[in-house]
Structures are given as C-alpha cells and as structure tokens.
PABALUM-359453 format. One record per residue (C-alpha): residue in one letter; residue number from 1; x, y, z. Coordinates in Angstrom, 1 decimal. Example, Ala and Ser with C-alpha at 12.3 -4.5 7.8 and 13.67 -1.06 7.14 Angstrom:
BEGIN
code->A pos->1 east->12.3 north->-4.5 up->7.8
code->S pos->2 east->13.7 north->-1.1 up->7.1
//
This chain:
BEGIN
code->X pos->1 east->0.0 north->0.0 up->0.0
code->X pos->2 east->2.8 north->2.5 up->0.7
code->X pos->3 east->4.6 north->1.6 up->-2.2
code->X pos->4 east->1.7 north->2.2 up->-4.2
code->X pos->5 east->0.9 north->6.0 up->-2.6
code->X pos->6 east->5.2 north->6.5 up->-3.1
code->X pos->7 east->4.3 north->5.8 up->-7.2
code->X pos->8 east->1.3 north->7.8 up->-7.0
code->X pos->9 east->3.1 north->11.0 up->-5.3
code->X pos->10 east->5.4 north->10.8 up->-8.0
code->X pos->11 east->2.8 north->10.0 up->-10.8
code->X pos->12 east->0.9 north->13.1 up->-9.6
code->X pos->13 east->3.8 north->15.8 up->-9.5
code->X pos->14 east->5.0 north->14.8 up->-12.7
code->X pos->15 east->1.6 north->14.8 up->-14.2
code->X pos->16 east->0.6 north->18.0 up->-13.1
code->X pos->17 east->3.7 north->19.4 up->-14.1
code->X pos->18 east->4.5 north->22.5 up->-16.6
code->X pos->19 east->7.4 north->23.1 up->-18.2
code->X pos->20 east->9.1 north->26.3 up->-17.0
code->X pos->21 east->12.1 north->28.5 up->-18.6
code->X pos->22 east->15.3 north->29.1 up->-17.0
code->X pos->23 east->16.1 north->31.8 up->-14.2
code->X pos->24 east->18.9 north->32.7 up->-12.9
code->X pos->25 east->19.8 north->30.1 up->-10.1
code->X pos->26 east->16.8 north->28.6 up->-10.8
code->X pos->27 east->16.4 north->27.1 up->-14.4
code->X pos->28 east->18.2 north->23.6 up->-13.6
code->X pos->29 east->16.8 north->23.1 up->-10.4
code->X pos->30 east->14.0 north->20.6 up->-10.8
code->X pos->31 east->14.0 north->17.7 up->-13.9
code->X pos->32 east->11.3 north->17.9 up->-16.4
code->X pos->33 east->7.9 north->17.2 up->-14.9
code->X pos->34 east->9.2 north->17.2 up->-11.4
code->X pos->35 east->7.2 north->20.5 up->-9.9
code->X pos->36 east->3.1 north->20.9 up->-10.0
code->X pos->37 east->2.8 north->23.8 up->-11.8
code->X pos->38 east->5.4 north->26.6 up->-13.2
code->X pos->39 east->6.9 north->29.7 up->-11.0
code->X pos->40 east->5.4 north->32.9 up->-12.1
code->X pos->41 east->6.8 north->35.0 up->-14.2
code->X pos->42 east->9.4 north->38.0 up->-13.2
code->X pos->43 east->6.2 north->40.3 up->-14.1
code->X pos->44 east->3.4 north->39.0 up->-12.1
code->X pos->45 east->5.7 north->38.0 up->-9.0
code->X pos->46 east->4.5 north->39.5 up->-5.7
code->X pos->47 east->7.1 north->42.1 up->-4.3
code->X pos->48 east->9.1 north->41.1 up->-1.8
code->X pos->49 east->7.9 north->43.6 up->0.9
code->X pos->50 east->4.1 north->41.9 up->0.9
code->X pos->51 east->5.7 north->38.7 up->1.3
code->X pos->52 east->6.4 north->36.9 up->5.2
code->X pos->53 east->10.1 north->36.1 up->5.1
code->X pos->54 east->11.9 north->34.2 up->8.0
code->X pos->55 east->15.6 north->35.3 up->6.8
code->X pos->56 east->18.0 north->38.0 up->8.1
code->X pos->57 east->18.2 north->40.2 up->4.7
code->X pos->58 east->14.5 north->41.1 up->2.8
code->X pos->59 east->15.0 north->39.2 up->-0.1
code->X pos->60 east->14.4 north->40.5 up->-3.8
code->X pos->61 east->11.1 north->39.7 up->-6.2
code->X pos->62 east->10.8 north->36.1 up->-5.9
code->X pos->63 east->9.9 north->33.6 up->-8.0
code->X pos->64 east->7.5 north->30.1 up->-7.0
code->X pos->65 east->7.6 north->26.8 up->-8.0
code->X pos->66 east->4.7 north->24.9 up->-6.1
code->X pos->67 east->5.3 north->21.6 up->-5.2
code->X pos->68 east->2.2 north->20.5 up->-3.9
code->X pos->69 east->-0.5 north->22.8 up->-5.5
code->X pos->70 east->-3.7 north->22.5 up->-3.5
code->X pos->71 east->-5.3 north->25.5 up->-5.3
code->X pos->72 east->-5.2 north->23.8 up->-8.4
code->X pos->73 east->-5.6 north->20.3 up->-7.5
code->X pos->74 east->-6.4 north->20.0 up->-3.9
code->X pos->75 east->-7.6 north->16.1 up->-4.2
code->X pos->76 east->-4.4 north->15.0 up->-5.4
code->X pos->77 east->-2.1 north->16.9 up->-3.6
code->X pos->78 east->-4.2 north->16.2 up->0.0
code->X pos->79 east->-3.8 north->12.7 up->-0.9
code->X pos->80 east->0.0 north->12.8 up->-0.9
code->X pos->81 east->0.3 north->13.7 up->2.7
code->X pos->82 east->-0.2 north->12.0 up->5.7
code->X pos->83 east->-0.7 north->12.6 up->9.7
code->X pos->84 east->2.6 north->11.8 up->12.2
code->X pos->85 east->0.8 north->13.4 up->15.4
code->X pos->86 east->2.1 north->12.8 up->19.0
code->X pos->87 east->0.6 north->9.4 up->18.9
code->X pos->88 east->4.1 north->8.4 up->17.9
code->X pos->89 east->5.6 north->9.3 up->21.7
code->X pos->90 east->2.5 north->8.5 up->23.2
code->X pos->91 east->0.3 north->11.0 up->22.7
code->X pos->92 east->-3.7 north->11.6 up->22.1
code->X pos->93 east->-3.4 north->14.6 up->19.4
code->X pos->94 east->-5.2 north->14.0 up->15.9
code->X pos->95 east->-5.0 north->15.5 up->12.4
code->X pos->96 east->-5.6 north->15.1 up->9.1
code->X pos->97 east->-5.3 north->17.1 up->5.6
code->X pos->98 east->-7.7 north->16.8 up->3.3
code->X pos->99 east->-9.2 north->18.6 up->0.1
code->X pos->100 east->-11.0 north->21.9 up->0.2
code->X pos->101 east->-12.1 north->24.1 up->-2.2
code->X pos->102 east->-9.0 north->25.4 up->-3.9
code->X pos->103 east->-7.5 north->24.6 up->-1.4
code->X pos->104 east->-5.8 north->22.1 up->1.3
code->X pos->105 east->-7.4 north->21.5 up->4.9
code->X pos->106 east->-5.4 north->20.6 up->7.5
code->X pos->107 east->-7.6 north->20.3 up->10.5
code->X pos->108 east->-6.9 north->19.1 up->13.8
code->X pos->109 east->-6.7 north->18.6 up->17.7
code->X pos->110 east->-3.8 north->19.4 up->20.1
code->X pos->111 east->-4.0 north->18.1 up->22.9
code->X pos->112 east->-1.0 north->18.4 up->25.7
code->X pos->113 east->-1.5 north->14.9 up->27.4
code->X pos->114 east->1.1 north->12.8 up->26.7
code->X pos->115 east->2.7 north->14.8 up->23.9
code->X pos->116 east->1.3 north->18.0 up->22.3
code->X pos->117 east->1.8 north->18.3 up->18.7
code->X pos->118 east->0.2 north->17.2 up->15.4
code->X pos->119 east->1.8 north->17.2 up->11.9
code->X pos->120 east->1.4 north->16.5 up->8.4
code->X pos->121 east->4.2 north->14.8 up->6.2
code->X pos->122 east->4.4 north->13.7 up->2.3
code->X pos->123 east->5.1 north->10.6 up->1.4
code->X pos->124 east->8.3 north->9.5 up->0.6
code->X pos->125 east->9.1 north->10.1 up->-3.1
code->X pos->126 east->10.5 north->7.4 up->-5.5
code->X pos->127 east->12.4 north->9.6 up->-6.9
code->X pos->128 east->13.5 north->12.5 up->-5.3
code->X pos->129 east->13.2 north->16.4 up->-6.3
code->X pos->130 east->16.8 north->18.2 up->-6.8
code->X pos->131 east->15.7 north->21.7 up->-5.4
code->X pos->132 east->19.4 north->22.4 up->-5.7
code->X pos->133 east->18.9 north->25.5 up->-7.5
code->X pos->134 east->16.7 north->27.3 up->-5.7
code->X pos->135 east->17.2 north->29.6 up->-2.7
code->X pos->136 east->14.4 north->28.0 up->-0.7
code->X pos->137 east->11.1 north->26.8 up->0.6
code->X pos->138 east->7.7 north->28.3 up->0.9
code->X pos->139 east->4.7 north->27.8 up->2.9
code->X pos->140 east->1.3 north->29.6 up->1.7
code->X pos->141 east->-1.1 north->28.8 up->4.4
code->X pos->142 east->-3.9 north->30.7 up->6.3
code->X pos->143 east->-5.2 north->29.8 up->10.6
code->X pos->144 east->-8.5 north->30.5 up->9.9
code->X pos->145 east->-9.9 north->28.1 up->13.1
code->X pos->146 east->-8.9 north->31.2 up->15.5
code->X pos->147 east->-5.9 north->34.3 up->15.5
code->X pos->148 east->-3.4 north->32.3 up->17.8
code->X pos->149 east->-0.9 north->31.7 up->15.5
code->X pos->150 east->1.8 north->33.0 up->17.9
code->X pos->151 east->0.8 north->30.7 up->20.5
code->X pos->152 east->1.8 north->27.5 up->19.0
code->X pos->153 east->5.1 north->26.7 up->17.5
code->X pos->154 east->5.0 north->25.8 up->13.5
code->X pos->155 east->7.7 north->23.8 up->12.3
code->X pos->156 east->8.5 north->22.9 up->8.5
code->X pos->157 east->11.2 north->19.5 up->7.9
code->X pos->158 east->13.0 north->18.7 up->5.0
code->X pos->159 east->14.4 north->15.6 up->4.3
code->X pos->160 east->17.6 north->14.9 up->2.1
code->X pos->161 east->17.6 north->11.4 up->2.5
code->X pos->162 east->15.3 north->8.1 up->2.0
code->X pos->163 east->15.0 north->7.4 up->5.9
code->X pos->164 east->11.9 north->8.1 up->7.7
code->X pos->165 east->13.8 north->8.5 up->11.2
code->X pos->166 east->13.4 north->11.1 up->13.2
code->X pos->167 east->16.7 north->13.3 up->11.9
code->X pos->168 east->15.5 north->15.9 up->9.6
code->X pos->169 east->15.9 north->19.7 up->8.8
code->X pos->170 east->13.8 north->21.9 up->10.9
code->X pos->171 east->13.3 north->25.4 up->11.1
code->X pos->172 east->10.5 north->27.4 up->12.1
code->X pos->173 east->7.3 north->29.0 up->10.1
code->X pos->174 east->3.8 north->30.8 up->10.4
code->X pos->175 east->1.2 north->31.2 up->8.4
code->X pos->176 east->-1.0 north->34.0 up->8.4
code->X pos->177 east->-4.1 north->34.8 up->10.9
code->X pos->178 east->-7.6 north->34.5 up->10.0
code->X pos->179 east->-7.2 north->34.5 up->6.3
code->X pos->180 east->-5.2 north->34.0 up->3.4
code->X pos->181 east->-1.8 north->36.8 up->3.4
code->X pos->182 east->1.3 north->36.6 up->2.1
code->X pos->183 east->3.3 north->33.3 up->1.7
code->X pos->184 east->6.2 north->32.6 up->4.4
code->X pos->185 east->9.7 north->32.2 up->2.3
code->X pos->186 east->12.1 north->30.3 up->4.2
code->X pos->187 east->15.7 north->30.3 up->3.2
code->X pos->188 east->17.6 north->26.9 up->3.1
code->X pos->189 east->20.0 north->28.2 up->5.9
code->X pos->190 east->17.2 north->28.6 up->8.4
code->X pos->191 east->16.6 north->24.9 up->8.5
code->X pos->192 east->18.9 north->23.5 up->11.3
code->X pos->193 east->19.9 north->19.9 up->11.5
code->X pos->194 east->17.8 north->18.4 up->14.4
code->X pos->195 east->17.0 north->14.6 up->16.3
code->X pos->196 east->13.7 north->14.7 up->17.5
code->X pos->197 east->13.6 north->17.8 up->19.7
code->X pos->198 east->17.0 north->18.0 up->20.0
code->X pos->199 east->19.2 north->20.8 up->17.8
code->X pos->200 east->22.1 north->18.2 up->16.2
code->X pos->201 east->25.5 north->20.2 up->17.9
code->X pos->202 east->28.2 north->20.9 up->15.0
code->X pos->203 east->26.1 north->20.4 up->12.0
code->X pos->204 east->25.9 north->22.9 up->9.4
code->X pos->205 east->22.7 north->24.8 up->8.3
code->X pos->206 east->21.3 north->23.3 up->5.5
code->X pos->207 east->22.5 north->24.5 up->1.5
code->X pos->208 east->21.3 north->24.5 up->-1.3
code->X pos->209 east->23.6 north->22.1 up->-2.6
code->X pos->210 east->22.4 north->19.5 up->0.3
code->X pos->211 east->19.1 north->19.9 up->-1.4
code->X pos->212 east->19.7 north->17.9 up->-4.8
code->X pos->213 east->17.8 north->14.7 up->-3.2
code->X pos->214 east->15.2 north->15.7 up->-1.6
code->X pos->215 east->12.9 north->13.1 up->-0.5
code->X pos->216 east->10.1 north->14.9 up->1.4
code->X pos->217 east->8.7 north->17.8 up->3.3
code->X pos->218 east->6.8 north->18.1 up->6.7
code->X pos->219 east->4.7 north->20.7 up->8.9
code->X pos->220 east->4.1 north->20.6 up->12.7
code->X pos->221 east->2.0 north->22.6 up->15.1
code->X pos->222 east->3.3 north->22.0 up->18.3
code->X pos->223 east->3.8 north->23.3 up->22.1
code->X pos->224 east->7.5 north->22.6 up->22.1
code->X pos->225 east->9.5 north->26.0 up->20.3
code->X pos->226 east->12.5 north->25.6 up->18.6
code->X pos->227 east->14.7 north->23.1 up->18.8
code->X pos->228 east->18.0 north->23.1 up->21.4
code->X pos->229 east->21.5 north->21.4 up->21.9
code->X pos->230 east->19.8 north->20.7 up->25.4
code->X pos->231 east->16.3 north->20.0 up->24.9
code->X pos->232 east->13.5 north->21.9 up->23.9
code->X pos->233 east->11.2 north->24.7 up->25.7
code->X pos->234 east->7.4 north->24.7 up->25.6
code->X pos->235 east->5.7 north->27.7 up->24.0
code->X pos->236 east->4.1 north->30.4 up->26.8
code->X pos->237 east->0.7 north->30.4 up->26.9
code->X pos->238 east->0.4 north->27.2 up->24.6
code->X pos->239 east->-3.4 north->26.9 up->22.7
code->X pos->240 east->-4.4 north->23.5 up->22.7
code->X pos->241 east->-7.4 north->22.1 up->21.4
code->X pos->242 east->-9.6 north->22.3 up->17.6
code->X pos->243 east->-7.0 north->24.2 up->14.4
code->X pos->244 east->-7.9 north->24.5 up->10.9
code->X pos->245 east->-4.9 north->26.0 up->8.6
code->X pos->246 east->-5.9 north->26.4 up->4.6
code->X pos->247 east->-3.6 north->25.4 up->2.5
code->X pos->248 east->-3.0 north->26.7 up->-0.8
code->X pos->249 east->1.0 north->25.8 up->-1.5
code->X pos->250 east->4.0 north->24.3 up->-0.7
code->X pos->251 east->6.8 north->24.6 up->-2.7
code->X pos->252 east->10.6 north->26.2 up->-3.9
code->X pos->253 east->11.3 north->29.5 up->-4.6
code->X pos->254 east->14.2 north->31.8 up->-6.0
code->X pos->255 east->15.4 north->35.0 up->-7.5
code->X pos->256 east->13.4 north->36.3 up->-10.4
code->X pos->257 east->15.0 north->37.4 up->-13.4
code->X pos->258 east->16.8 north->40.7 up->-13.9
//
C-alpha cells in the first residue's frame, strides 16, 4: 500500500507538471515534470515587501515553484500527505489534511496529554526532487480556526535522505491569521539539522547544494519551540485544542530574473 501511494506521489507531480524556462539560479533546479505547476513570471511576481520572510536580509522579487499545489488540485495533492501526530511518543493529538475548495485543509486537535503536537508529512518520493537550484522553501497557508498563530510553534522538515527517522531539517514557520496573506519564504539556511527535539551540535545549516535529493517535506503545530542542543522549551501560553490551517502551496522558490 505504501509503495503504491510512493508511485502515486510521483505520478501526480509529474503529471501536473509544466514546463518552465530558465532563471537565474533557478532554471536547472527541478528535472522535467518534477514540480506541479510553473513559478510565475518576473512580471506577475509578488514584491518582496508583501511577502512573510523568515531570513536576516529582505530578499528580492521572488519567483514560485509549487510543489504540492492544493489550489489547483487540492484532491491530489491532499492525498499525498499523511498525519505523524504525538501518537508516535504516546500521545492523544489528531490531524488530518484533506481537500477543500481550492484549497488544502489541514484540521486538527492538540492536545498536551502525553505529547502536544500534530503534523502532516508527504510521502516519501521514488524519486526525489533536486531543489538544488533554488534559494528555498515556501509555505502559503492561512489559521482561519482562531488568530493564535503565535501561541503554538510551527515547524517545516525537509528531508535529504530516504529514511523516515526522526533526523530531519527543521526550522520554524507561520502562516497568516484568520485569512489568506502573504506566503512565508524560508531560506535553506534557516533549517537547522535536528534529532527529534534536540538541535544536532556541530552540524551545518542546510544549503542548497544539500538539497539535490530531496525526498520529502513536513509541517508541525506544536507546544515545544525551537529546537535546542539541550532540549527543547514549551511555547508560553500554549493553545491546545480544535486548528484549521488552509492550505494553498507548498513549494521552492528563488530569484526572479533581472
């Protein structure tokens, strides 16, 4: 069954695909077929001051490359991801993401017995995506359940390799509050090598060139913040119970053309 949904994920983003022409630092990044739908063009991308960006420097106009395209086909994309909630560790939270109109649903309960987190994960790919020549990931997501976003923790993993154990790329996201805003960008560097909720001591930020074989991507709500070399704190003020985020993308992005 899991090998059939792996061929299926594949299947889907290569048959949704559009071919797309070269950008700088972009045009090689992803094989024919390998991305949803095309970036936009130079033109029509969103400037970079309306955009939610998680790195140190603003970044210029940006151009997408969704991924996993809920707005345009949020069947198929819903059906590539599936639930890892604290149930793993012991815990009684539930989730799930499934198809809206236009759009992803990723609903939910948190609750703090036991564990305290939910998340959502694609399957493994066959064959993986290089994303080696983009600049990073986005989110484009909207809590429209409540306005809380900043009590709760949000998480997006990557993962570079075929294993499904618990060492990933982590760094931290939001989407926006009560309805759809601008897209978080998050530069490869933000995502920190972590073990569970432990920050990995030594390792390197993640780079673009570690991103040629990449093999999946993840998002958690949680009560645990950031990861540490020592452990991890729980968010102040943690909001547990019902969530709803919308989901409209997930994908790369990069530079625009000059």
């Amino acid at each position: 069954m899991m090998g059939q949904r792996i061929v299926a994920t594949t299947l889907f983003i290569a048959s949704c695909a559009t071919a797309f022409a070269p950008q700088p630092r972009i045009g090689a990044a992803l094989p024919p077929g390998a991305v949803a739908r095309g970036p936009r063009s130079a033109a029509t991308a969103r400037p970079a001051e309306r955009w939610s960006w998680s790195g140190p420097v603003a970044p210029p106009q940006q151009t997408l490359a969704p991924i996993f395209d809920f707005e345009a086909a949020p069947a198929d994309a819903a059906d590539l991801w599936e639930r890892i909630d604290d149930v793993v560790m012991g815990g009684v939270s539930s989730s799930k993401v499934v198809a809206g109109d236009a759009r992803g649903e990723w609903r939910g309960i948190v609750r703090t017995d036991g564990g305290g987190f939910c998340g959502a994960r694609t399957a493994t790919l066959e064959a993986p995506l290089d994303l080696s020549g983009y600049d990073g990931l986005y989110v484009d997501a909207a809590l429209v359940s409540d306005d809380d976003v900043a009590r709760r923790a949000w998480k997006m993993t990557i993962r570079t390799g075929a294993s499904r154990g618990e060492v990933v790329h982590s760094a931290e996201w939001a989407p926006s509050a009560g309805a759809r805003g601008a897209p978080t960008l998050l530069p490869f560097e933000a995502f920190k090598l972590v073990r569970g909720p432990r920050l990995v001591e030594g390792a390197p930020p993640l780079a673009a060139g570690d991103c040629a074989s990449v093999y999946g991507v993840g998002l958690t709500l949680s009560k645990f913040a950031a990861a540490k070399a020592d452990g991890t704190a729980t968010v102040e003020n943690f909001r547990d119970g019902p969530f709803a985020v919308d989901l409209f993308a997930v994908g790369a992005y990069g530079a625009a053309a000059a």
